[in-house]
C-alpha positions as CSV (number, residue, x, y, z in Angstrom):
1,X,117.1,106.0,114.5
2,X,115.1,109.0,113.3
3,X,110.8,109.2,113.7
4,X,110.2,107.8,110.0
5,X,112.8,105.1,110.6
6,X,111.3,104.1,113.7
7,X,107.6,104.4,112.6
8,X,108.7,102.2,109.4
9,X,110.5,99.7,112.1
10,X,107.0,99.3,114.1
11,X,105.3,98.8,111.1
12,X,107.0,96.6,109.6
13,X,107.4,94.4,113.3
14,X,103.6,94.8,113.4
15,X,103.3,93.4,109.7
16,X,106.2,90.9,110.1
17,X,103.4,89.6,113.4
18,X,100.8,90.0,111.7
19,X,102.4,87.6,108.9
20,X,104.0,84.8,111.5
21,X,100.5,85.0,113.1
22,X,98.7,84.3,109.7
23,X,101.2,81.9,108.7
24,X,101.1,79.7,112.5
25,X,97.2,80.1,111.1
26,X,97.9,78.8,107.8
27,X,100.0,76.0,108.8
28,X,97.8,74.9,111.2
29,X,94.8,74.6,108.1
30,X,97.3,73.1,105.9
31,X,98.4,70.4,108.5
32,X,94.5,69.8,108.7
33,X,93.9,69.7,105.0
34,X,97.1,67.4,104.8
35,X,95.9,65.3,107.7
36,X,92.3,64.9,105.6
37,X,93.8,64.1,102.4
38,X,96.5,61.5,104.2
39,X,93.4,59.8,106.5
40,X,91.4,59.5,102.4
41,X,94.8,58.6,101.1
42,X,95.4,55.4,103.9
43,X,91.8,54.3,103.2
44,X,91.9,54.3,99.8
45,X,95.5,52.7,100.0
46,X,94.0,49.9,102.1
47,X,91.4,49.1,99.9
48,X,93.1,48.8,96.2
49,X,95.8,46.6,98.0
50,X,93.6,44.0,98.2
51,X,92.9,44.7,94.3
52,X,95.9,45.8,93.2
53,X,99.4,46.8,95.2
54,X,100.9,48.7,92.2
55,X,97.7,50.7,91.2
56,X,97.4,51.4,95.4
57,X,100.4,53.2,95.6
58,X,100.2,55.2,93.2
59,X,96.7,56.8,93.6
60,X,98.3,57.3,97.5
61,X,101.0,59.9,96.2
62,X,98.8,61.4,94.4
63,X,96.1,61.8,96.6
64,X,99.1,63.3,98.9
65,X,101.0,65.6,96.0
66,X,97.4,67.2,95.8
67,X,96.7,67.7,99.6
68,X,100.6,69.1,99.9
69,X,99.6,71.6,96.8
70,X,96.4,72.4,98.0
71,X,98.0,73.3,101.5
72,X,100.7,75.7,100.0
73,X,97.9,77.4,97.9
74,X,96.3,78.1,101.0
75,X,99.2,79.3,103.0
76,X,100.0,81.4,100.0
77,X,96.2,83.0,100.1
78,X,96.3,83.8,103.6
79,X,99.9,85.2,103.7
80,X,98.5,87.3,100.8
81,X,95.4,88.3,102.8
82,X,97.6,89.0,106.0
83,X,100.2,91.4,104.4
84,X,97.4,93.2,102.5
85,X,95.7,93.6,106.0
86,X,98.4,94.4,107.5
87,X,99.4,97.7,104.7
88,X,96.1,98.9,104.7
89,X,96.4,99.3,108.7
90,X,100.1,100.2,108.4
91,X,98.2,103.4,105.4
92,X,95.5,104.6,108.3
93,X,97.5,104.9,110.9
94,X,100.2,107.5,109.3
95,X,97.3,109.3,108.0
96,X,96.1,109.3,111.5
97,X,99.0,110.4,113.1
98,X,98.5,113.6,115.1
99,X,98.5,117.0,113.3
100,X,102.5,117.6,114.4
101,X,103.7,114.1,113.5
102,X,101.7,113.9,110.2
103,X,103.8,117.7,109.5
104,X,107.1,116.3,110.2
105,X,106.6,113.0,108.0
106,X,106.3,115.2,105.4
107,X,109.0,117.5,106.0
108,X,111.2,113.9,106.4
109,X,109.7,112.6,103.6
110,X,110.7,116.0,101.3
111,X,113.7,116.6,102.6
112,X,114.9,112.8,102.1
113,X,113.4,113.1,98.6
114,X,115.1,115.9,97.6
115,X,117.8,116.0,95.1
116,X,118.7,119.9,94.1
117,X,117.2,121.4,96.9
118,X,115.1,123.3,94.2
119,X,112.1,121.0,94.2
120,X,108.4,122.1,93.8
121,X,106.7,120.3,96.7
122,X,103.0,119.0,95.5
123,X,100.4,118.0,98.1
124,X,97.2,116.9,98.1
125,X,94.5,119.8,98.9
126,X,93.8,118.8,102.7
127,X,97.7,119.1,103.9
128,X,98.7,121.8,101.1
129,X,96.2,124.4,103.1
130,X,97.1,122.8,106.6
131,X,100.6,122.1,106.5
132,X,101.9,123.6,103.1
133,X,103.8,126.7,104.2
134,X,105.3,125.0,107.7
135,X,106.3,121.7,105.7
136,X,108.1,123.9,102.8
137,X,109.6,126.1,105.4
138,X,111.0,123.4,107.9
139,X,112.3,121.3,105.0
140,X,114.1,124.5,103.5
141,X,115.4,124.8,107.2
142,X,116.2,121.5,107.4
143,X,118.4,121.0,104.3
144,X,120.2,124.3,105.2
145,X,121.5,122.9,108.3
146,X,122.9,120.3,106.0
147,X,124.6,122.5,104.0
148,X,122.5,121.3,101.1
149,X,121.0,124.0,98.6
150,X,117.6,124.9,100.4
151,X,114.9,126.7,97.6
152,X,112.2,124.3,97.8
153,X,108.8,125.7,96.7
154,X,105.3,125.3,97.6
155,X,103.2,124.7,94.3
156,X,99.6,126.3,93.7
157,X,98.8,123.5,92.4
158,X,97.6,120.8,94.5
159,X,97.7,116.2,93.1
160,X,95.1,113.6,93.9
161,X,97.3,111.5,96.8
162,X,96.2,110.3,100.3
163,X,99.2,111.6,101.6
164,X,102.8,112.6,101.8
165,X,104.5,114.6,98.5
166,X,105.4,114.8,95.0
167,X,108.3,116.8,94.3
168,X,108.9,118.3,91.1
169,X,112.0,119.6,89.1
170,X,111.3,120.7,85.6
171,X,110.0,117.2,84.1
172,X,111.1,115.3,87.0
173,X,108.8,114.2,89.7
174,X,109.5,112.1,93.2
175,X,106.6,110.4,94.5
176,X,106.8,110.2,97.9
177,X,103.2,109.6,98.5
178,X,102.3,107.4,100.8
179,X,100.5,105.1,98.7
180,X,103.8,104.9,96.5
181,X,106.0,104.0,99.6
182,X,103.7,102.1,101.2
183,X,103.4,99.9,97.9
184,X,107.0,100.1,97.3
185,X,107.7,98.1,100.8
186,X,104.5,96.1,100.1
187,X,106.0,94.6,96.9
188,X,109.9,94.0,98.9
189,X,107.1,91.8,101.0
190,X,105.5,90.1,99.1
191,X,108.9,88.6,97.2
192,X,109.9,87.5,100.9
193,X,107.0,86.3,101.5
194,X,106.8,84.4,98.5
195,X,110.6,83.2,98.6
196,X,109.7,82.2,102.5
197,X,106.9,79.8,101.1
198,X,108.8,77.6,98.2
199,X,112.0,77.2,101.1
């Protein structure tokens, strides 16, 4: 397991806690909300029997649909708020990472990007003068000891990201910005998250 694959495996085990933590939470305030809505429901119930048994029962399920809907909207909002949380963390700590580390995401993050070998590589303006040179270099060096073609550029140029690359070929760009990965694994999430709640 390389660096990135390793960093990406803690994050997403600290996000993955992050959610079963917020979701124990969750379950907890909907059992409560539940429990509310059932104690209202079993009073209510007791009272129109006496009235009316039919007209009882039915104000009971709904009074206990309702409490069973409003629990899953809140486990949905909190899940929400916990994986959003949990990305923005997951966002400042790789743009926290040490000077070296940061350098050889990018050069990972180019080199697995890269289709031709050819690419220009576009940074923001911060790593293009701190890392520019030594992340084109290392990548080139990289993909020559795959025996892929290695004539990756540096652009003058410089684009408005918070971190990581753009490569560009022609009229062909790969965002590998962090923002775009980070939102790319954010939206795989949020479907299992979502698909995890309606079970």
């Amino acid at each position: 397991m390389n660096g990135i694959e390793r960093l990406t495996a803690r994050i997403q085990a600290e996000a993955e806690a992050e959610n079963a933590a917020a979701l124990e939470s969750a379950q907890r305030q909907a059992e409560e909300i539940l429990e509310k809505y059932r104690q209202s429901a079993e009073e209510e119930y007791s009272r129109l029997v006496e009235e009316a048994g039919q007209t009882a029962s039915r104000q009971k399920e709904q009074l206990i649909s309702a409490a069973r809907l409003e629990a899953g909207k809140q486990v949905l909002i909190t899940k929400q708020e916990q994986l959003q949380l949990a990305f923005d963390k997951a966002a400042e700590q790789l743009l926290a990472l040490p000077a070296d580390r940061y350098a050889e995401l990018l050069v990972r993050l180019v080199v697995s990007a890269s289709r031709t070998g050819k690419e220009t590589i576009l940074l923001n303006a911060a790593d293009r003068k701190a890392y520019g040179e030594a992340v084109t270099e290392r990548a080139n060096r990289a993909l020559a000891e795959q025996g892929r073609p290695a004539e990756l550029t540096l652009a003058a140029e410089t684009r408005n990201i918070d971190g990581g690359a753009v490569l560009k070929d022609g009229n062909i760009e790969v965002n590998c910005s962090l923002a775009s990965l980070i939102e790319a694994r954010r939206e795989e999430l949020s479907v299992e998250t979502a698909r995890s709640l309606f079970q």
